[in-house]
N, C-alpha and C positions, 0 to 999 in steps of 0.2 A: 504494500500500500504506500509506504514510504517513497520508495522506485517511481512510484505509478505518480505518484503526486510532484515529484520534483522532476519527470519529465514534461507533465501539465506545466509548469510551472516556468520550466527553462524554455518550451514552445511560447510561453505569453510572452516571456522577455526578446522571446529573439523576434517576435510579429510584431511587435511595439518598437522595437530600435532598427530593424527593418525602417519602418516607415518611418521614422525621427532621419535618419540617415538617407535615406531616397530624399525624403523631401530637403533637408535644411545640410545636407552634407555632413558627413563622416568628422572633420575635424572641430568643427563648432560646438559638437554633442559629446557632452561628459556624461560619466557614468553616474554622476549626482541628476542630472539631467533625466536619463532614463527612468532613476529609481522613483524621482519623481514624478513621471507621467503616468508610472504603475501603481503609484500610491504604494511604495514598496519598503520596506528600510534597507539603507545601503548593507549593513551585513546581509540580508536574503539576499538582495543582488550578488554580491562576492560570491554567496556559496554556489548560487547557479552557475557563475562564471569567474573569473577569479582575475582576471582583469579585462579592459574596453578591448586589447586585442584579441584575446580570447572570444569577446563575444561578436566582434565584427566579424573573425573566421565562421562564428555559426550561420550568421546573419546571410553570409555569403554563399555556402553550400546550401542554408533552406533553399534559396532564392532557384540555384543553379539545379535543383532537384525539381522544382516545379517548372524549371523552363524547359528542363529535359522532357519532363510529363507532356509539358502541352506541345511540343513539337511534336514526340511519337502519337498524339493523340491526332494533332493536324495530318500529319504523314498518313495514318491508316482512314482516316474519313475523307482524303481528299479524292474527288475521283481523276485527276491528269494534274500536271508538273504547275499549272498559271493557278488554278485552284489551292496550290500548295504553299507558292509561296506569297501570292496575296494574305494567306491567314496566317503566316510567319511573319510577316510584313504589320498587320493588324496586333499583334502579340508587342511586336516592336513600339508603335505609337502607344498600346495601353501604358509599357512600361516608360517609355518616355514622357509620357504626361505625369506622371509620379517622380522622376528624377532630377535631383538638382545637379546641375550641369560640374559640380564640384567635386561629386561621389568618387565618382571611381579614380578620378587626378588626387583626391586624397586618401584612398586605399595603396593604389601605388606608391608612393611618398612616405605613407606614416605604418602600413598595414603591412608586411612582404608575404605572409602566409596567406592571407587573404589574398591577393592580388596574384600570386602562384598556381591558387586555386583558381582564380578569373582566367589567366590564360588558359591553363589546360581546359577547362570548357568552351574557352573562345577557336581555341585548334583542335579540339577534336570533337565537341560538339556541335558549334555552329559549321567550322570546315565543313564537317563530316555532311552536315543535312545539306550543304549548298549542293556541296558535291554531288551526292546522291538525286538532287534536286534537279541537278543541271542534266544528271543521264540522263533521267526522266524523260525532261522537258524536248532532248535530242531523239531519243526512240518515239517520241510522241510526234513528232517533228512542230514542233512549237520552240525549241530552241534552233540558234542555226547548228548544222554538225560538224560545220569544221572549228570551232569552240574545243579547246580541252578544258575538264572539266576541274580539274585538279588546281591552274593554272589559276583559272576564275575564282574558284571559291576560297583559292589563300589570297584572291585583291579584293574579296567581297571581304575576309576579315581585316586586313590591311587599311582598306576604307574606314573600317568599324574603329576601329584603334585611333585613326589620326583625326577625323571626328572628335573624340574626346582629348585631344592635346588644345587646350589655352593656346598657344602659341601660335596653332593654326588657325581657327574658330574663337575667340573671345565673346566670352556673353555679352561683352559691353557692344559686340560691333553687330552677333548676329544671335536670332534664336535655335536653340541647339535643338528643340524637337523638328522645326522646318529643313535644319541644316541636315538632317541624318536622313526624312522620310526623300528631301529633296535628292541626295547622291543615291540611299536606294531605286527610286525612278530610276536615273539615269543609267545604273548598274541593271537593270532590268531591261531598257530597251535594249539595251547593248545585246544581249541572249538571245532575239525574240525571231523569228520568221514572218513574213507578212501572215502566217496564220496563226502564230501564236500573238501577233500584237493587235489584231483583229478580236480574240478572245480575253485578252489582257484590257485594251479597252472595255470591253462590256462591265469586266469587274472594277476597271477606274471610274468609270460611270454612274456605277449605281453603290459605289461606296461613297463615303466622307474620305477615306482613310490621305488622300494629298492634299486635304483643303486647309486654305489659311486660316481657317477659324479655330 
């Protein structure tokens, strides 16, 4: 029961600082910070975790377990390659309207285990599903085929990655959910055959998912 309760317990803290962190960034948020949004006392907080890098490593694997979920989930209900990665794409903007453009520039920086674990999801999860994505989209013939596939989908994370560097994109100059849905388009036509961008329209059409609002 003990067990049972201090996993309940370590799931609220890591859902609460989860979203403290998405929204207002990773370095601005202290662990007195958290304990107070749970109405928690700082020692309960310690025992669940036992310090803020500790609990940004959890923060980070929850996150990367449910992204992995909803992709295998899009992957199996999708029926062809445009259908696929539109609701990848759709996955993308929920979680960017939740992230402050700070997050992950200050996991890298202040967090290295966290951020270790961001990469190895970034190469071999995200890679992985473009990849698999882009054969698709070629036996389907909605991508073009002379595309490698492998090539594409380490500049589709490559993309992903420089997007979140300040130095590139500055919030002062631009907005980073438009800045990211924008180069995915781009990264998208680039793939497309006149019959898959024929069916890619329909699905830009009758989504929100590139609109500036």
């Amino acid at each position: 029961m003990i067990n049972q309760i201090s996993h309940i317990m370590k799931a609220k803290v890591i859902s609460v600082a989860e979203d403290l962190f998405m929204r207002l960034g990773v370095r601005s948020i202290t662990m007195d910070e958290v304990a107070r949004t749970l109405s928690m006392s700082k020692k309960t907080l310690y025992q669940c975790f036992e310090n803020k890098d500790q609990l940004v490593s959890a923060t980070m694997i929850a996150h990367i377990e449910r992204e992995e979920d909803a992709f295998k989930r899009i992957h199996e209900a999708s029926g062809n390659a445009i259908e696929e990665i539109h609701g990848l794409a759709e996955i993308m903007r929920k979680n960017l309207g939740q992230l402050n453009p700070s997050t992950l520039f200050d996991i890298q920086r202040f967090h290295s285990h966290a951020w270790e674990t961001f990469l190895d999801f970034k190469d071999k999860c995200i890679q992985g599903h473009t990849a698999d994505n882009i054969v698709r989209g070629v036996n389907e013939g909605y991508y073009r085929p002379e595309i490698d596939a492998n090539i594409m989908a380490r500049l589709r994370v490559e993309q992903v990655s420089l997007m979140f560097k300040p130095s590139v994109f500055s919030s002062a100059d631009f907005d980073f959910k438009q800045v990211q849905l924008q180069v995915l388009d781009h990264f998208i036509h680039g793939l497309l055959t006149d019959k898959g961008r024929e069916l890619y329209e329909q699905f830009h059409q009758e989504s929100s998912l590139f609109s500036q609002k």
